[in-house]
N, C-alpha and C positions, 0 to 999 in steps of 0.2 A: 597511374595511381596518385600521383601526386597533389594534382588537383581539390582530388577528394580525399588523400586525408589534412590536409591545410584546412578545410573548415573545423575538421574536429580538437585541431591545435587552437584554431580560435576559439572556439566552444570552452574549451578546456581554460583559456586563459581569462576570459571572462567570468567563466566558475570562480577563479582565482582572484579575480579581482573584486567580484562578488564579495565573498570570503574575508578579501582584506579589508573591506570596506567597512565591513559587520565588525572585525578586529576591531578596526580604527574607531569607530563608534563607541563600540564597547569599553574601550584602556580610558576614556576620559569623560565618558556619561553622555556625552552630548546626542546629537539627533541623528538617527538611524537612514540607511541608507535610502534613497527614492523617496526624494523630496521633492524631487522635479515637481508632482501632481497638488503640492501642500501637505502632503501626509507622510508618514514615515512607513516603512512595511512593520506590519505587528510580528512577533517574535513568538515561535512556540519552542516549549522544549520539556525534558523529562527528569526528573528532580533527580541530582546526585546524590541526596539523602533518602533513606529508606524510612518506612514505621508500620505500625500494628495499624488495622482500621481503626481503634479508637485514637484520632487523629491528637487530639489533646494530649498523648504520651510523649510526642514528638518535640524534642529541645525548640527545633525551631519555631513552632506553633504558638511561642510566648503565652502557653495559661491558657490560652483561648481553645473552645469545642466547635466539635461538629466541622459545617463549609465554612466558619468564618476561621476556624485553624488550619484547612487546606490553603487559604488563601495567602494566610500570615505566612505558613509553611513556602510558598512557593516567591512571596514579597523575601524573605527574608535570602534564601539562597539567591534570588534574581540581585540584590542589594551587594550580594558578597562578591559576587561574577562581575559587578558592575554595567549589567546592563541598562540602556536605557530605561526609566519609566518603571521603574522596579515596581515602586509603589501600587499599581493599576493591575499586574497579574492576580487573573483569576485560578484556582485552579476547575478542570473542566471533573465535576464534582453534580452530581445529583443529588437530593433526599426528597423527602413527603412532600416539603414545604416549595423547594425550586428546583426546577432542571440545566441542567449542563449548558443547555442551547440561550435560554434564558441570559444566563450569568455570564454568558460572553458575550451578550451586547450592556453589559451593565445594569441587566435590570432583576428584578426579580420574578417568581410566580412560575407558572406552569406556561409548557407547548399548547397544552390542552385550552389553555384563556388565551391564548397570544401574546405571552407574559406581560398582560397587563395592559396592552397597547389595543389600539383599535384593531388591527389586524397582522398576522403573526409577522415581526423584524426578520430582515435578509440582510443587512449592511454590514454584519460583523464580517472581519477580514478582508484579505487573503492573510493565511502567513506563512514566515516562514523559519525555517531552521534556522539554527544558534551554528550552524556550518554554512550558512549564506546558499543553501536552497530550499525551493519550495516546498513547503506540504499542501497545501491546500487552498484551491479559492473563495470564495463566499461561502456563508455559512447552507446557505439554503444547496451548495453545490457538492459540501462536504460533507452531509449528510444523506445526499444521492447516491454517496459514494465514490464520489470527485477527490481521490486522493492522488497526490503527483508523487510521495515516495513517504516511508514512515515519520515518527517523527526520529526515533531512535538514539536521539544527542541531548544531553546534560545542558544547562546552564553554561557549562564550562567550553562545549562543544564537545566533549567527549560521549564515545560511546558510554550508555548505565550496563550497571554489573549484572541486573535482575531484567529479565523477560516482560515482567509482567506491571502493570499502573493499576492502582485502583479509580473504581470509574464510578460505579453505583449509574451506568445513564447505558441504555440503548443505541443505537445508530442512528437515531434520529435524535438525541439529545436529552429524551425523558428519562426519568426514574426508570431502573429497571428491578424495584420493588426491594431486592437484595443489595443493602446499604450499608451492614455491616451495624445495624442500630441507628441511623443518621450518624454512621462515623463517631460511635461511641462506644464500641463493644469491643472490649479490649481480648475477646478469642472466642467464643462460643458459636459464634455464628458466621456466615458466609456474604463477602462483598464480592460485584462485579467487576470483572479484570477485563484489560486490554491488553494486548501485547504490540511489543514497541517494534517488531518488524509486519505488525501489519495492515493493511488498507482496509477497503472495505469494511463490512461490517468488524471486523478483527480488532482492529484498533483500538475498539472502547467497546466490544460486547465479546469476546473471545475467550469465558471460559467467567468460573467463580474462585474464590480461595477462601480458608479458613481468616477469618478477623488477625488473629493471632500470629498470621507468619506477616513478612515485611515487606513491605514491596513500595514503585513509587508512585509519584504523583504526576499528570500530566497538566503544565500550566501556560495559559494563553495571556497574551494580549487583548483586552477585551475593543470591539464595537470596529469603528472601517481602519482599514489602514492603505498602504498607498499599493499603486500594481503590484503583481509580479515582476520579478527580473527576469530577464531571458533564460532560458531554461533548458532548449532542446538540443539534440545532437545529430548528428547525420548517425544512418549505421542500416545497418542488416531489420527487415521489420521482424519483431516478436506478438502473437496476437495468443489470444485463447478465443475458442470456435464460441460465434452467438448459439451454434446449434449443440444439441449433446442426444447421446444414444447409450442404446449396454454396449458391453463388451464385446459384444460380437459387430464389429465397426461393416462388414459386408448390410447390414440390417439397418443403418443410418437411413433418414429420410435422401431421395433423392441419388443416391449412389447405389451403381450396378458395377456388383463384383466380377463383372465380368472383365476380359481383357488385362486383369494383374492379377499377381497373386492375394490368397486372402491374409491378410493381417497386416503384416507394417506398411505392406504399397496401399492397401483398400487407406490404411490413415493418410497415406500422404494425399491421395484422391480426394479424401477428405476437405482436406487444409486447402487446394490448390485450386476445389473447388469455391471454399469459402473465398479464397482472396481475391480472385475471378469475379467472383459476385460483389466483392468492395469496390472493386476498381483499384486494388495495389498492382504496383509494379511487377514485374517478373512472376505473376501467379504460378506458371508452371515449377518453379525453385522450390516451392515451400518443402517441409519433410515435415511430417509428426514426431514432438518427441516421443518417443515410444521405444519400449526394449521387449525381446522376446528370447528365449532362450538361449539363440542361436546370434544374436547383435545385440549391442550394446547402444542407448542412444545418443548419446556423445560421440559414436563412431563412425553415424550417421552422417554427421555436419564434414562436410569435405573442407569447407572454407573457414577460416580462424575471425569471427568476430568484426567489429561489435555489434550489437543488438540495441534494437529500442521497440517500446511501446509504440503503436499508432500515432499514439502523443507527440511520440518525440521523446520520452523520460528515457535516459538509459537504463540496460536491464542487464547488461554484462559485457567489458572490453574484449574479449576473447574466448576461446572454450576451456581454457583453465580457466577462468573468472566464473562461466556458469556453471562449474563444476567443483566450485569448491565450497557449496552449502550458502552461497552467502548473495543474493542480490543486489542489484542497487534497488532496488523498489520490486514488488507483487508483478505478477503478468495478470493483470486484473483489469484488461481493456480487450474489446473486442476487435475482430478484423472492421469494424465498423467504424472504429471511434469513440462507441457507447464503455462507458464503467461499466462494469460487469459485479453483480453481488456477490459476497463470499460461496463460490464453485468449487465442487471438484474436478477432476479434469484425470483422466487415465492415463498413466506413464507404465510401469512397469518396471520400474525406475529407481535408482538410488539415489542421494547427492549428488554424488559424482557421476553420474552419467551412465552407472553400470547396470547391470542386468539383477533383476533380483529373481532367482530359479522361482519359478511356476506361477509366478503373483503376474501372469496377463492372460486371464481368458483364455486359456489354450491357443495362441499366440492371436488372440484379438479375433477368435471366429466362434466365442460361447459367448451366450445368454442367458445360461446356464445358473440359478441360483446353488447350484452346489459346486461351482465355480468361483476363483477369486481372481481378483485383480490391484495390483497397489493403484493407488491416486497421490495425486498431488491436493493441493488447494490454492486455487488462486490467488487470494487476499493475503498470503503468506509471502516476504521474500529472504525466509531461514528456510533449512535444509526441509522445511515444510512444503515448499511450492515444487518439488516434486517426491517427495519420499513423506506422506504423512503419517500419523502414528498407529493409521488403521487401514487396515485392505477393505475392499468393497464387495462385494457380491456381484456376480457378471449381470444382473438383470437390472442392476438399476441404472439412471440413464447418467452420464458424468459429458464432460467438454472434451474437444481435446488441447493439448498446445501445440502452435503453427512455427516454424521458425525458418525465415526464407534462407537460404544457402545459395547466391549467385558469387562470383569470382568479384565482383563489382558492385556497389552499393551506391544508392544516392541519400537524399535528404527524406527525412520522411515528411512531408508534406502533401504528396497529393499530389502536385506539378505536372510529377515523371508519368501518370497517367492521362493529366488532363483535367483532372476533376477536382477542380478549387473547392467543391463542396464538402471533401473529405477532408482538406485542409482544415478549412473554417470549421469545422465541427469537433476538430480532436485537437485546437490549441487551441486553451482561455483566452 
């Protein structure tokens, strides 16, 4: 074992230096980490001050309305943090006039024109967290749904107190019509929220709020900044299935129930067929996570951690780590390597890894509309990615999640099978 956990120690300490390097940056103003390329890496993060949608109510907004007081809002605590470049955060802020996607490459005008340019800019970013890792690469990647982990850290680096950002912008960067008044309606009406643990669409289309309650702001670095840092870790692969079915998992395309039993072995059938079909390592190890009344899915996992996305993004050091509500990032990648849009995915499932009485398809062999079943959601990585706030009806079709359990683990790369091609396609 040794061998292989020595790279995670390295992994780990590079995170660390990562980390410090951003510190270091930060305590005296100067130039940001990865400069190597000429450029600095841009910085995003999530305002440790809160306020009402009518952004102008806000101390730090100096006077000013609308997105040019999100911006002041987000210059001003970035000035306090002493981050580089204070002055230049945008925040990612829609109305009538400019979109989200727009304003982080510093310009104005709509997705819809090409804000203004010959044809629609891709050069904003990458960035990265105010904790020295990544969120996201190019803009044209982060609106695919190319997210490497939330943004979920302060100015300060710290975790925010509130859930939710105001966004007023889609997944793809435009107006999502509900602005909150162009950020002027100090309660009557309803702005677009994101929530700060999640990917995909979640991030910045994950739900509305009244004007009125408080919430923060999320603020970027605007236009290119320099690579990414190294990012990935060795560990156990965690995927969420390209294919999905109902509840009744024996009914999946391609899989015959025959020869196991029906329901938590037809899901592992499942899983072990998808990895098979990637070209991952140890296809036959994978398990679904799935619980049924009789096991629990956390009971499942014989082997103790870690886990990572296809990517390589970690997704939890051990099975207390995945079991205590809390991620390092969404399982919002496929056994492929592709991002995956905001999914549900069927568990059966609590936080912790336990069994919830009667919420699986009669243990995964109804499709049954007068059947339920809990789900998780992908793009979630709070106690949402497998216990969400709503069960499903057995007929509609959800993903499942894969999660390999061998004694031994390697890098996720692609290598251990051969096939450089899954490499190259699920690291930036």
């Amino acid at each position: 074992m040794k061998p292989l956990i020595l790279p995670l120690v390295i992994v780990l300490l590079v995170r660390s230096s990562i980390a410090a390097a951003i510190s270091e940056s930060l305590a005296d103003g100067t130039a940001r980490i990865g400069a190597s390329s000429g450029q600095s890496p841009n910085l995003v993060f999530m305002t440790s001050v809160t306020g009402t949608g009518n952004l102008n109510s806000w101390p730090e907004a100096q006077a000013l309305t609308g997105l040019e007081a999100g911006d002041q809002i987000c210059r001003t605590v970035a000035a306090a943090a002493n981050l580089p470049e204070p002055s230049t955060f945008v925040a990612w802020l829609s109305d009538d006039s400019d979109d989200a996607y727009c304003r982080v490459h510093g310009l104005t005008g709509k997705v819809s024109d090409d804000c203004g340019q010959g044809s629609i800019p891709v050069d904003a970013g990458p960035w990265v967290r105010t904790d020295g890792f990544p969120f996201a690469p190019t803009i044209d990647r982060l609106v695919s749904g190319e997210i490497l982990a939330p943004i979920r850290f302060d100015e300060n680096g710290n975790s925010t107190s509130f859930w939710h950002a105001w966004t007023g912008s889609t997944d793809g960067g435009s107006v999502s019509v509900i602005t909150c008044d162009n950020w002027t309606d100090p309660g009557s009406g309803q702005g677009t929220l994101g929530y700060k643990f999640g990917t995909a669409r979640a991030w910045t289309l994950g739900g509305s709020g009244g004007c009125g309650l408080t919430r923060h702001l999320y603020c970027f670095h605007p236009g290119p900044g320099a690579d990414l840092p190294p990012f990935t870790s060795p560990g156990r692969i965690a995927f969420v299935t390209s294919d999905s079915g109902t509840g009744d998992l024996g009914s999946w395309p391609g899989i015959d129930p025959g020869g196991q039993d029906p329901g938590l072995e037809t899901g592992d059938a499942i899983c072990r067929a998808r990895a098979s079909a990637a070209g991952l390592a140890n296809p036959n190890s994978f398990v679904a996570w799935l619980s049924d009344d009789s096991t629990a899915a956390i009971d499942r996992l014989v082997h103790d951690g870690p886990w990572v996305r296809p990517d390589g993004v970690l997704l939890a050091s051990n099975k207390a780590d995945l079991a205590d509500g809390d991620l390092f990032t969404a399982i919002s990648v496929d056994e492929f390597g592709a991002y995956v849009p905001l999914s549900g995915a069927w568990t059966g499932t609590d936080e912790q890894g336990l069994t919830l009485v009667g919420e699986h398809c009669l243990g995964w062999t109804s499709d049954s509309g007068g059947q339920i079943g809990r789900r998780g959601s992908s793009a979630h990585a709070n106690p949402w990615w497998t216990e969400y706030l709503t069960t499903e009806t057995c007929q509609n079709s959800l993903r499942l999640y894969c999660l390999e359990d061998t004694q031994f683990f390697l890098f996720a790369d692609g290598f251990e099978s051969g096939d450089t091609a899954v490499w190259s396609s699920s690291v930036p």
